[in-house]
N, C-alpha and C positions, 0 to 999 in steps of 0.2 A: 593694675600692675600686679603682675605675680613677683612673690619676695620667698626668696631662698636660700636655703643657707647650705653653704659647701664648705669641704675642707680642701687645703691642698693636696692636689690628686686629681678628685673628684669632677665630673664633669656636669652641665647640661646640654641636653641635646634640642636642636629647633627644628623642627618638622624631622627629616630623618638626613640632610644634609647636612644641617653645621651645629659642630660641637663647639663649646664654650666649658672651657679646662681650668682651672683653677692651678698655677703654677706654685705660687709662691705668696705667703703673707709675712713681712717685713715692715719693721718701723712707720706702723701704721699704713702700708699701702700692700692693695692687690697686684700681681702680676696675675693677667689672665693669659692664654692661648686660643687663637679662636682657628677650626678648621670647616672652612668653605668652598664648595664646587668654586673655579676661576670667573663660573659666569655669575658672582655676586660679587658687589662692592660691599667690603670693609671698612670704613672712616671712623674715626674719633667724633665725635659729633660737634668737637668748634671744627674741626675742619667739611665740616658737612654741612654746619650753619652758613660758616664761610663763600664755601661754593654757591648754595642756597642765594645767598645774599647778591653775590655776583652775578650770577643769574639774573634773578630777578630786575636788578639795575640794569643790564644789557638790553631785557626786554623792554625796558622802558622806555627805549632812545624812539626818540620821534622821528616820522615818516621823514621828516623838512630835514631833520640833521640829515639823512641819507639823499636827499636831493641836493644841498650842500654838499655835499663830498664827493658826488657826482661830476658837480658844477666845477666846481675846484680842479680835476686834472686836464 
């Protein structure tokens, strides 16, 4: 892990596409800025655990549930 230290202002840059800005530091908490080409996703990472998670349980569903479901209509 690279560890850095910024002021507000200041940026890092990640390959040559997304800046990572340094907005604001207040009562103990950072505002960052992040700017990215449209064709990257952005997420907070519980909500990217989140999806992650979801995921993963959808792939889980077994063949039998989808012939069940089938069979049903």
């Amino acid at each position: 892990m690279l560890v850095l230290n910024r002021k507000p202002g200041e940026s890092i840059m990640i390959d040559d596409r997304i800046e990572i800005k340094v907005l604001e530091i207040a009562d103990g908490k950072i505002k960052i800025g992040i700017e990215a080409p449209k064709d990257v996703t952005v997420l907070r990472k519980e909500v990217f655990e989140e999806i992650k998670s979801e995921n993963a349980q959808a792939a889980s569903i077994s063949l039998d549930s989808f012939a069940k479901l089938k069979k049903n209509r």
